[in-house]
C-alpha positions, 0 to 999 in steps of 0.5 A, spaced: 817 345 937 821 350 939 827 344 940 826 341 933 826 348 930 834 349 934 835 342 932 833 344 924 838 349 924 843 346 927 843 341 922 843 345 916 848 350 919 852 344 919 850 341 912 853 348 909 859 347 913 860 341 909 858 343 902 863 348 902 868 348 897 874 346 900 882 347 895 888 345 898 894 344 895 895 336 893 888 335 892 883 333 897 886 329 901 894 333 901 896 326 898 897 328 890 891 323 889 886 326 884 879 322 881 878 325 874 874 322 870 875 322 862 881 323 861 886 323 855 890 316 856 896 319 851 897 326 849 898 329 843 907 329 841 907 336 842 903 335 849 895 337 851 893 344 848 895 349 851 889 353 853 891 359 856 897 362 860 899 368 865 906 371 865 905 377 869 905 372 876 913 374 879 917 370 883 913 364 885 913 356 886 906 356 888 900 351 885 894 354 883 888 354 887 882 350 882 875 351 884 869 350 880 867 357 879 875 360 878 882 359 881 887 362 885 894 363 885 899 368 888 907 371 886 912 376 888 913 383 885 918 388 887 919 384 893 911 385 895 906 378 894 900 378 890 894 374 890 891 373 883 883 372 882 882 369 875 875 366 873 876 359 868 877 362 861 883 366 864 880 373 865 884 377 870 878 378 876 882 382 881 889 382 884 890 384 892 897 385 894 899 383 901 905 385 904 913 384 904 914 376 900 921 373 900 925 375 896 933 373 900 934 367 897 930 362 892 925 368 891 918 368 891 912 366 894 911 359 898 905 358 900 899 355 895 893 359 897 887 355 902 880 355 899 874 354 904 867 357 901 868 364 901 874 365 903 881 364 902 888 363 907 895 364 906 901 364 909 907 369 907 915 366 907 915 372 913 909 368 917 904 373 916 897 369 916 892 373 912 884 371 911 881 374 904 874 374 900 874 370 894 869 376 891 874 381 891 880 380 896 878 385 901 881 382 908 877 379 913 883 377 918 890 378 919 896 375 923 902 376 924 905 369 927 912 372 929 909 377 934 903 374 936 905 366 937 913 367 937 914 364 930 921 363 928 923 364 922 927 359 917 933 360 913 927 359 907 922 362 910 915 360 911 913 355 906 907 352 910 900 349 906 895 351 911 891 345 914 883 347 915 879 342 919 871 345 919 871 351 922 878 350 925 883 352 921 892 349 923 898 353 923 905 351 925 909 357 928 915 353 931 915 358 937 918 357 943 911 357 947 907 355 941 909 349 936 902 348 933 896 353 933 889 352 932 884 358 930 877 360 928 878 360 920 872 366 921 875 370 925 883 369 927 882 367 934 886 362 937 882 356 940 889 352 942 897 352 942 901 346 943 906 347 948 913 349 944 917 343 943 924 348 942 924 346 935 922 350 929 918 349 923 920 345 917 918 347 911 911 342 912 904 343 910 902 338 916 895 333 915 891 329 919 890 322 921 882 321 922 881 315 928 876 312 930 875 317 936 881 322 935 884 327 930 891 327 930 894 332 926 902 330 924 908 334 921 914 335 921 918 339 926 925 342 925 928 335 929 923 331 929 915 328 926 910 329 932 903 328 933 899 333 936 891 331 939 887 335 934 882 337 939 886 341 944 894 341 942 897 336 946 903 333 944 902 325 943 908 323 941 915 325 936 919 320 932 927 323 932 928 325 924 934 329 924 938 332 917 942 337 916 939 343 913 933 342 918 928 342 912 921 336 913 918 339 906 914 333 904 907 332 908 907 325 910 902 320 908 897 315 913 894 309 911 891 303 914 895 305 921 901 307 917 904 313 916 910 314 911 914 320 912 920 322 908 925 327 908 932 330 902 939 331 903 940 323 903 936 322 910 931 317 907 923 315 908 921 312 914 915 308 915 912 308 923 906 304 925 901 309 930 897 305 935 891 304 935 890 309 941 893 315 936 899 315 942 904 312 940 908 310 933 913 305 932 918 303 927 916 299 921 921 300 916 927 304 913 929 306 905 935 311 905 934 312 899 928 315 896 929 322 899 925 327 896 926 335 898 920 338 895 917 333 891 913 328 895 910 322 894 904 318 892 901 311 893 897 307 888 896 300 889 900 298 894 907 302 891 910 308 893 912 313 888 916 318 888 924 321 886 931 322 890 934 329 892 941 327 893 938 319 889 935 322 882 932 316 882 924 316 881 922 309 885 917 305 886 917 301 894 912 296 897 908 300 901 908 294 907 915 292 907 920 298 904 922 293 899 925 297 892 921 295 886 926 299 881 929 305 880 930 309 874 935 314 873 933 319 868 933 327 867 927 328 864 924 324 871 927 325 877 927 330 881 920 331 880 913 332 884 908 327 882 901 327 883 896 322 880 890 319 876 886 314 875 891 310 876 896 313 871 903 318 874 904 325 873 911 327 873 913 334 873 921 334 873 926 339 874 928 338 868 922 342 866 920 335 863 911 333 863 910 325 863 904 321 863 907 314 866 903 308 866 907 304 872 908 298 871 911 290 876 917 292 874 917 299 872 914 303 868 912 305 861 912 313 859 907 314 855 907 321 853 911 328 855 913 335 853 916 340 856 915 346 859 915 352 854 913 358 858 916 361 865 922 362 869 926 360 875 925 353 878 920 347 876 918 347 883 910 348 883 906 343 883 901 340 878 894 340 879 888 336 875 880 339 875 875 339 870 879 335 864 885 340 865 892 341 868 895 347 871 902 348 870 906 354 874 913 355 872 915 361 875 912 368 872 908 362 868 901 359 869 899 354 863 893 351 862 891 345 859 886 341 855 887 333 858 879 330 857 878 325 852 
């Protein structure tokens, strides 16, 4: 009897781990792909109906943090980063300063912040590692990732979207003897280091590839892609991805036994091939020219979207072979972040332009667009889709928008 009573609350303790809300930057899967439904085909000339807007956030290029109950999102203020609590009618909760933000070059908070139930995670442009209530912001743990694993910082600073996994939480502090860092998300202790590679972290937000018997976690290094055994840290296999500046931003994307991993400044994408076994990754296929910085890609129906930093283009390219469906020079397209929705794009340029882009064979067709009216800096965040709205972040600015039919 006392058996089946251990197992019962095994078993419920486990449930309430995986009814526990989880927000992470670029949707559920960190691939930009949403699953609304109800959503407006065609917005309004104007655009969707601006709901409501902040514009006391600072410096930042961070996306909101969407849950069901609320919603999440940090800045920078005279050098000092805040995170902000709003409840979902644009009510200004509660806001807890953290600590020094970067403010050296490309100001502002880089790190979209992490929701798993209750608590929430961030990562400072400094490498400091921070646990909060949701309730109130009141901490529950810190780490400073530079004294404690030997984290190295970047010309950029830190600009990682933690990875969380159950009640194990992954961070890449790129130190000499710690490349990969696995924590217990309730309490900051270390569960695992993966064996420093001497390559320094590079701007991604890593992912995980879920096989039959394995977790692999996958990211990108300062020289390199690596595949990391998600149980214990070890280092599986690296590909060499070189380009100068060392700058990996965008998370790569698994599907199939594939992964497409994709880097700006001309290097292009790469296809590699992961065996079946999780140890090893094999070369498919090269495109040079798609090569976003910071806008990442999507991949709907077999094609791959996304647009060039040095090539501003926005393309589309067969997801098995690499083959150039088209390419579109356009402003108010490319460079952009993307992300997508019943099978429609949402292209965010740095134009400032907002596009609903039906894709098509042999291109595409902008259904409807408006720009931007509100903020400053960069249109670098990228957007987000909850509930029938879209959240837009432009510096100082968040937007808020109606997009249900």
């Amino acid at each position: 009897m006392k058996r089946i009573i251990f197992i019962s609350i095994i078993i419920l303790f486990g449930n309430c781990i995986m009814a526990q809300e989880i927000v992470q930057w670029r949707g559920a899967n960190r691939d930009g792909i949403y699953n609304e439904t109800g959503l407006l085909k065609k917005w309004p000339d104007a655009g969707p109906k601006l709901l409501w807007h902040f514009d006391e956030l600072g410096d930042g290029h961070t996306s909101a943090a969407v849950t069901s109950k609320g919603l999440f999102i940090t800045g920078m203020l005279n050098g000092n980063g805040f995170i902000y609590s709003f409840d979902l009618k644009g009510k200004l909760l509660w806001k807890k300063e953290y600590g020094k933000e970067w403010a050296e070059s490309h100001n502002g908070v880089r790190s979209t912040p992490l929701i798993v139930g209750d608590k929430l995670y961030l990562e400072s442009g400094y490498g400091k590692l921070l646990c909060m209530k949701t309730s109130d912001g009141s901490s529950v743990w810190t780490i400073d990732l530079v004294k404690e694993y030997g984290a190295r910082n970047i010309e950029w600073g830190f600009t990682e979207n933690l990875l969380p996994d159950g009640n194990v939480l992954f961070c890449t502090p790129g130190g000499a003897d710690a490349s990969v860092v696995a924590l217990d998300r309730n309490t900051g202790k270390m569960l695992w280091k993966a064996k420093g590679t001497g390559e320094k972290s590079a701007y991604c937000s890593p992912m995980m590839v879920n096989l039959k018997d394995k977790k692999i976690l996958v990211t990108f290094m300062e020289k390199s892609i690596c595949g990391f055994d998600a149980s214990k840290g070890e280092l599986l296999w690296k590909f060499e991805h070189t380009v100068s500046p060392d700058v990996h931003p965008n998370t790569p994307i698994y599907k199939d036994g594939l992964l497409f991993c994709t880097t700006g400044y001309g290097k292009g994408s790469v296809m590699l091939k992961l065996s079946a076994d999780g140890k090893s990754v094999s070369e498919v296929w090269k495109h040079e020219r798609l090569d976003p910085k910071i806008g990442g890609v999507v991949v709907l129906n077999g094609k791959i979207y996304g647009t060039g930093d040095r090539n501003r283009f926005l393309f589309c390219l067969d997801w098995l072979t690499g083959k150039e469906s088209f390419s579109i020079r356009d402003i108010s397209l490319a460079p952009a972040n993307i992300i997508t929705n019943d099978g429609l794009l949402y292209i965010y340029a740095e134009s400032g332009n907002i596009s609903l882009v039906e894709p098509k064979a042999e291109g595409i067709n902008v259904i409807s667009s408006f720009k931007v009216p509100l903020g400053t800096m960069t249109h670098w965040a990228h957007l987000v889709i909850k509930d029938k709205r879209l959240y837009v972040r432009h510096g100082n600015s968040l937007m808020v928008y109606d997009i249900g039919a």
